[in-house]
KEDOVO-110113 format. One line per 8 residues: number of its first residue (from 1); for each residue z, x, y of N, C-alpha, C, O. Coordinates in steps of 0.05 Angstrom, whole numbers, plus 5000, padded with zeros to 4 digits. Last residue first. Layout:
% residues N
NUM> Z X Y Z X Y Z X Y Z X Y; ...
This chain:
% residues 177
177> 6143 5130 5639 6147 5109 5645 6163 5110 5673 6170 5089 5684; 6103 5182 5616 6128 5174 5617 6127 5148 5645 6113 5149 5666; 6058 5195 5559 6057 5180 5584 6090 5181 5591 6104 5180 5571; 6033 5259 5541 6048 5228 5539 6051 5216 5562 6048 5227 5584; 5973 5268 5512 5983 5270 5526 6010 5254 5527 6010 5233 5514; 5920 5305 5476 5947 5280 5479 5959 5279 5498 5954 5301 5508; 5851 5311 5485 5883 5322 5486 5907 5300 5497 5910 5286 5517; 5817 5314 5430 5823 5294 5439 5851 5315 5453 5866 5330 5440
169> 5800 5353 5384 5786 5351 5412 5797 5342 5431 5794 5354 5453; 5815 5334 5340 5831 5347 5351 5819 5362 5374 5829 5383 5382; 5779 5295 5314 5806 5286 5324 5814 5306 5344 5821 5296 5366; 5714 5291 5342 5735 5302 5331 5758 5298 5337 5764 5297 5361; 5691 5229 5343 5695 5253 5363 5712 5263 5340 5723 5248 5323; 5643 5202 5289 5668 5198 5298 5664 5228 5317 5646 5244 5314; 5608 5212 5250 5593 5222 5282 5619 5207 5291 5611 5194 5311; 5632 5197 5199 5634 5229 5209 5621 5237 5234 5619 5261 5241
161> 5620 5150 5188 5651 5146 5205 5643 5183 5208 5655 5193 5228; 5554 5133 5228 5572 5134 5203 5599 5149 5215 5603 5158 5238; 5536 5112 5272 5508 5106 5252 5538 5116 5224 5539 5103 5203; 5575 5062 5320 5559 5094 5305 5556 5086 5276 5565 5068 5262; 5584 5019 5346 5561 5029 5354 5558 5059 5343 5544 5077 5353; 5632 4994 5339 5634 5018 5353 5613 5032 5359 5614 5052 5373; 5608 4953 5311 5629 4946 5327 5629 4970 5347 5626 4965 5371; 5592 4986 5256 5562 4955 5283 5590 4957 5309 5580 4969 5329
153> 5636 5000 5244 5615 5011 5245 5598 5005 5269 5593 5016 5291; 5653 4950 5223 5671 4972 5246 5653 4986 5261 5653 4985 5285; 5624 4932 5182 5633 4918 5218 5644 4930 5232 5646 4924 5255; 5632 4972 5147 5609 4970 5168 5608 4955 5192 5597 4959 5214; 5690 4995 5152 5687 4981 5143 5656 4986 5155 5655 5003 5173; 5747 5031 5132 5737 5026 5157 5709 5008 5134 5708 5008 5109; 5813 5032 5097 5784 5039 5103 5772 5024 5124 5784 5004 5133; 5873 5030 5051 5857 5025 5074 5836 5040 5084 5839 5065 5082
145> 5901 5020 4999 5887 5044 5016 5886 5023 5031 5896 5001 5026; 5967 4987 4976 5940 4987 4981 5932 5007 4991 5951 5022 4996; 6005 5017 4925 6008 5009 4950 5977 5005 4954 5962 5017 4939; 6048 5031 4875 6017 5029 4888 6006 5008 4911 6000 4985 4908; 6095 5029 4866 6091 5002 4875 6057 5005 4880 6043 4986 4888; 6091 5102 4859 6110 5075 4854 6107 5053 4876 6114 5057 4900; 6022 5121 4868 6040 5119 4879 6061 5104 4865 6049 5086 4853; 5964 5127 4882 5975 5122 4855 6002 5140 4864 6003 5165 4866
137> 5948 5066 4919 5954 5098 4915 5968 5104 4889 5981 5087 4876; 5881 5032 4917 5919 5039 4910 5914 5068 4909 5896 5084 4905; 5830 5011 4948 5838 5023 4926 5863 5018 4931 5869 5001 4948; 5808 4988 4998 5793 5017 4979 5800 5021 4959 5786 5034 4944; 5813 4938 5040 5823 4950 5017 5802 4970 5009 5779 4966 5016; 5779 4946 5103 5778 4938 5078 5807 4947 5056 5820 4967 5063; 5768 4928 5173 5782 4947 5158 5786 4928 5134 5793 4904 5136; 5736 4890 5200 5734 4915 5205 5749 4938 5186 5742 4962 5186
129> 5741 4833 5182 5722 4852 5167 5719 4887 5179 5704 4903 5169; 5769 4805 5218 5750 4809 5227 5732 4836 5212 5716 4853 5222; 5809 4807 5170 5802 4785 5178 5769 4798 5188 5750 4800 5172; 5832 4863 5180 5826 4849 5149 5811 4833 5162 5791 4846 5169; 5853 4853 5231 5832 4877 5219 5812 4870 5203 5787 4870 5205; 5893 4821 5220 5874 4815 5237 5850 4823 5236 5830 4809 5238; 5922 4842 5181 5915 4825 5171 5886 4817 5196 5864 4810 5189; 5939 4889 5220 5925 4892 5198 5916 4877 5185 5898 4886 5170
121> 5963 4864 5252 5946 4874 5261 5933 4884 5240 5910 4889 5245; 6010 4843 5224 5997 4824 5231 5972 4831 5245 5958 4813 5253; 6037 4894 5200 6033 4871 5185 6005 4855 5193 5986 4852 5178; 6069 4931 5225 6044 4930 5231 6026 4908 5213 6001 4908 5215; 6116 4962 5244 6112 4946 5241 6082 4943 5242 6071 4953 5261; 6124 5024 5287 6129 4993 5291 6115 4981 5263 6096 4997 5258; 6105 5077 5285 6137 5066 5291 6129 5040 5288 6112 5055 5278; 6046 5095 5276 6062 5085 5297 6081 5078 5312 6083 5074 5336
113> 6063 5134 5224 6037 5146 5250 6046 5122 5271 6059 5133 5289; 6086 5087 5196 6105 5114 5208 6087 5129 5222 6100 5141 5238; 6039 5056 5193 6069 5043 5204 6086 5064 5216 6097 5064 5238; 6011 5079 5162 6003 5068 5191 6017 5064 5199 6014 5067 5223; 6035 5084 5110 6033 5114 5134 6028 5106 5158 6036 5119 5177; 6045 5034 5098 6070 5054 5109 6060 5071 5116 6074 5084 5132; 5984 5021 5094 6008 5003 5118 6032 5030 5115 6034 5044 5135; 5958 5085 5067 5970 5064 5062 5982 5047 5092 5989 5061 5111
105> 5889 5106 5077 5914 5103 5084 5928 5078 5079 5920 5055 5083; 5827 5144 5073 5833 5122 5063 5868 5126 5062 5876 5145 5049; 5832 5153 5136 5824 5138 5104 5811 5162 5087 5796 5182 5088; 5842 5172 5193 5855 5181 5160 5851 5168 5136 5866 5171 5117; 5814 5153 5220 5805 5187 5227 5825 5182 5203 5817 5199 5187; 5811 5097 5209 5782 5107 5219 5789 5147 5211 5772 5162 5201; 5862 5090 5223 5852 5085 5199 5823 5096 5199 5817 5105 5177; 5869 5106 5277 5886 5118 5254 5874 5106 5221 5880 5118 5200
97> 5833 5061 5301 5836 5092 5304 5837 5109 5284 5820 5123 5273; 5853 5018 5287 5827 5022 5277 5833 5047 5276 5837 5058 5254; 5914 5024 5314 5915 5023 5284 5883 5027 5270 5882 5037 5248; 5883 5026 5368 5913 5042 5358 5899 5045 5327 5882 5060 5319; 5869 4967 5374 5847 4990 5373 5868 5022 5373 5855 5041 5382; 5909 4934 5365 5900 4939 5342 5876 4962 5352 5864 4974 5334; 5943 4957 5413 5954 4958 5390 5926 4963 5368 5920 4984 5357; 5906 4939 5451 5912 4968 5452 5925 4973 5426 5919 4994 5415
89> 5871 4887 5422 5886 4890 5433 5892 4921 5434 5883 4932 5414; 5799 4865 5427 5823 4881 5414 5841 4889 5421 5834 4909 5435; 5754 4821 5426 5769 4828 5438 5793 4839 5425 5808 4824 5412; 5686 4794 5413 5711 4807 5401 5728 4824 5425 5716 4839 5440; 5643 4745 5411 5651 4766 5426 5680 4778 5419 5698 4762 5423; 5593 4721 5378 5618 4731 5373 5628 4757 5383 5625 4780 5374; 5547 4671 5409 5555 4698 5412 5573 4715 5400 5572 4735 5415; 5508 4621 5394 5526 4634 5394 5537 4657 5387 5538 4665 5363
81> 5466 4612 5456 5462 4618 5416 5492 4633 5419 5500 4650 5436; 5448 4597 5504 5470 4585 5495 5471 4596 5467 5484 4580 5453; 5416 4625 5537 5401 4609 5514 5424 4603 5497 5420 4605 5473; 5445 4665 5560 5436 4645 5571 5426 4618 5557 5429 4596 5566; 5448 4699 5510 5469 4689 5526 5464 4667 5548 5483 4651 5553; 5395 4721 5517 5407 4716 5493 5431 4689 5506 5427 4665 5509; 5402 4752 5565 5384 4732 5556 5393 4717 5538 5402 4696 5547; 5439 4785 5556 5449 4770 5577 5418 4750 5574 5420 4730 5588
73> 5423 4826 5518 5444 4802 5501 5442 4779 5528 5444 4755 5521; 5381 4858 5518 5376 4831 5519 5394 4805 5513 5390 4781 5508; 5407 4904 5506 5397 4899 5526 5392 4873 5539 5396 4867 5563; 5415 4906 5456 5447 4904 5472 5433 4886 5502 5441 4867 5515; 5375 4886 5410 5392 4907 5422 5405 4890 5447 5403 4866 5453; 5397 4866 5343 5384 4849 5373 5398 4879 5384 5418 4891 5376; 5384 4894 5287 5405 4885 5304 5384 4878 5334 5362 4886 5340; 5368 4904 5215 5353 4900 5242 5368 4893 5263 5366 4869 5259
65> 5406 4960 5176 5401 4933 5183 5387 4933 5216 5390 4950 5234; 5431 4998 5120 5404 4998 5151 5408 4964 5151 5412 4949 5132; 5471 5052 5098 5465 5025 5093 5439 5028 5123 5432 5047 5138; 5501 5092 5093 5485 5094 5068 5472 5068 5070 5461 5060 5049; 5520 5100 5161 5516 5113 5129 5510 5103 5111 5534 5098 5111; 5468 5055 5180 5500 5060 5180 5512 5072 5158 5515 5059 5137; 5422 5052 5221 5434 5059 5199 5464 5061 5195 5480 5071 5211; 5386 4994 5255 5409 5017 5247 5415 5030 5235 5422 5012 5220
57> 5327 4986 5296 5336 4984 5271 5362 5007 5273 5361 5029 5284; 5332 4934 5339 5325 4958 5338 5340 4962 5299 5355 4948 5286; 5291 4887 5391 5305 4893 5364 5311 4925 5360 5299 4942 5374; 5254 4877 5430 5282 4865 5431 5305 4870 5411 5328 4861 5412; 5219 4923 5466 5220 4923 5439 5259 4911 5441 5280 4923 5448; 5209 4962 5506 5194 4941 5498 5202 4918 5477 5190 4897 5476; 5220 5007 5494 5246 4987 5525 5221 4969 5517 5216 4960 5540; 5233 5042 5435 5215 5031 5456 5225 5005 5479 5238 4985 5471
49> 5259 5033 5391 5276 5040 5412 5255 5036 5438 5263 5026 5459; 5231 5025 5341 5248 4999 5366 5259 5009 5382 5275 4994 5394; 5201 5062 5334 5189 5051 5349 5203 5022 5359 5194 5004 5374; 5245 5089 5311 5232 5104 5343 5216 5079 5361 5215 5075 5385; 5254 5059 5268 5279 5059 5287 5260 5078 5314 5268 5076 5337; 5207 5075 5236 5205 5044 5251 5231 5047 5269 5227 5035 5291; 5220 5120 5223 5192 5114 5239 5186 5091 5256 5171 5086 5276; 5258 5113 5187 5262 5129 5211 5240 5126 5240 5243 5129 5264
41> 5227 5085 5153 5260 5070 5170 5259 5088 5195 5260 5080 5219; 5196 5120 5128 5183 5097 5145 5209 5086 5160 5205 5079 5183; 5245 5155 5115 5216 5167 5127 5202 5138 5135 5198 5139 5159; 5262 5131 5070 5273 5138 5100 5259 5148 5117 5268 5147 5140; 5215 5112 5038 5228 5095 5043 5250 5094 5074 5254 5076 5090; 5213 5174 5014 5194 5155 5024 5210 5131 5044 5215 5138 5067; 5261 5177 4995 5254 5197 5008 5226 5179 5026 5225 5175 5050; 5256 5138 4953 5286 5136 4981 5278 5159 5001 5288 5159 5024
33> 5201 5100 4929 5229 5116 4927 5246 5127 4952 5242 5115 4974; 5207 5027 4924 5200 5049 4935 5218 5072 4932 5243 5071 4933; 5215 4975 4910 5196 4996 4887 5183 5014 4903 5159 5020 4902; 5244 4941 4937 5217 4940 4939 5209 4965 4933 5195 4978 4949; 5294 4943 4909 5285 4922 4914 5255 4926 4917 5240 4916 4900; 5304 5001 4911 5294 4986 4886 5288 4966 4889 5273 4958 4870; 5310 4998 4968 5287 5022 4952 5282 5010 4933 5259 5004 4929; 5361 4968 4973 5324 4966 4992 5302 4985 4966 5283 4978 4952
25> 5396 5003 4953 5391 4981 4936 5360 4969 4943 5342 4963 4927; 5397 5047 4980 5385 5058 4953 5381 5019 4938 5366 5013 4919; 5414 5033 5027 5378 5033 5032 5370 5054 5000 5351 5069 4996; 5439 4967 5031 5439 5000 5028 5416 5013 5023 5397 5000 5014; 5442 4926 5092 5426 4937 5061 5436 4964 5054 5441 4981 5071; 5466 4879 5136 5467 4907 5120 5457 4916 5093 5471 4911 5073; 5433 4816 5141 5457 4831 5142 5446 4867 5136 5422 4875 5134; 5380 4792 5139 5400 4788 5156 5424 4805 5161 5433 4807 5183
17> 5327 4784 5111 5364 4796 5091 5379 4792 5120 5401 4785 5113; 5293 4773 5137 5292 4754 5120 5336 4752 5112 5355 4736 5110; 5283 4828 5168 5290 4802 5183 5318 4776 5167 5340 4767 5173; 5283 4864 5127 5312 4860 5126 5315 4831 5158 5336 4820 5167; 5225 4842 5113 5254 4830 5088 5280 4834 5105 5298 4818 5103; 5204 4853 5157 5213 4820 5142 5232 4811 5125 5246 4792 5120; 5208 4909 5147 5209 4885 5175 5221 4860 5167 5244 4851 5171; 5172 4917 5106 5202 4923 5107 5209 4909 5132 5222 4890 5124
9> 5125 4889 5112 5144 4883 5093 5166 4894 5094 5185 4881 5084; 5103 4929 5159 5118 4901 5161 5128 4880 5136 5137 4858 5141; 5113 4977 5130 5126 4963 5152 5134 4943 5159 5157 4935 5165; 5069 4969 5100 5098 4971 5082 5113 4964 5109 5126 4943 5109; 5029 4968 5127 5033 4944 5112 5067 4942 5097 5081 4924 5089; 5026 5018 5145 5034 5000 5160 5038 4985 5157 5052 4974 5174; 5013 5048 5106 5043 5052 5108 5054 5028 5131 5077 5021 5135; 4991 5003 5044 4985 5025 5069 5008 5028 5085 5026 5012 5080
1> 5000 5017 4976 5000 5000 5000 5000 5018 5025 5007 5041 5026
């Protein structure tokens, strides 16, 4: 098939798929191999970045999906389509943080990395699919992991959790009151 024709079959399907693909499951879906396969993704993400162009394609470590770019949200937004606008409190963008730069982590390490309690920001997390279970520690009571998620991902606008800033770039500081 010609490479332009594969385009717009790959176009359509992840139009069609709507969500996040992994682009080893895409490959067998459409009986392409992965070296090939990133090589047209990569080809088609140049040509949505074009200021022409209302869409763009993502990757998000091991996964790709088609996303409305940012640009055209205040159109979008006019045309009443509903929006899910997210708002995070200093607390829970705290706890993404620390789960983002130490996963996979148990609630009691997040809890003692904060002092407080942390039950209901984690369920929140949970909720808005930004942070997953991963596993148990193999630990007494095995306790849940914790992990970052692809909605975190889409959320923070990077392609995977290692184009994160380096932790220890960051200089702390404290605040006194």
């Amino acid at each position: 098939m010609h490479i332009e024709n594969l385009k717009g079959t790959i176009e359509a399907f992840l139009f069609a798929w709507g969500e996040s693909i992994t682009i080893s499951e895409l490959s067998k879906l459409l009986k392409l191999d992965i070296k090939t396969l990133k090589s047209i993704l990569k080809e088609m993400q140049n040509e949505y970045n074009l200021p022409t162009r209302g869409i763009r394609l993502i990757f998000m470590d091991k996964s790709v999906q088609l996303v409305t770019k940012s640009e055209v949200s205040d159109v979008l937004g006019s045309m009443n389509l509903e929006h899910k606008e997210i708002n995070l409190s200093q607390s829970a963008l705290e706890l993404i943080a620390i789960v983002a730069y130490r996963q996979p982590i148990t609630k009691a390490e997040i809890e003692s990395i904060r002092g407080v309690r942390s039950d209901s920001i984690i369920q929140r997390l949970l909720d808005l699919k930004f942070i997953k279970t991963v596993g148990r520690k193999n630990v007494p009571g095995k306790p849940y992991l914790y992990g970052t998620t692809e909605e975190f991902l889409k959320f923070s606008n990077i392609e995977k959790i290692s184009n994160l800033p380096d932790y220890y770039s960051f200089k702390i500081r404290e605040v006194s009151e």
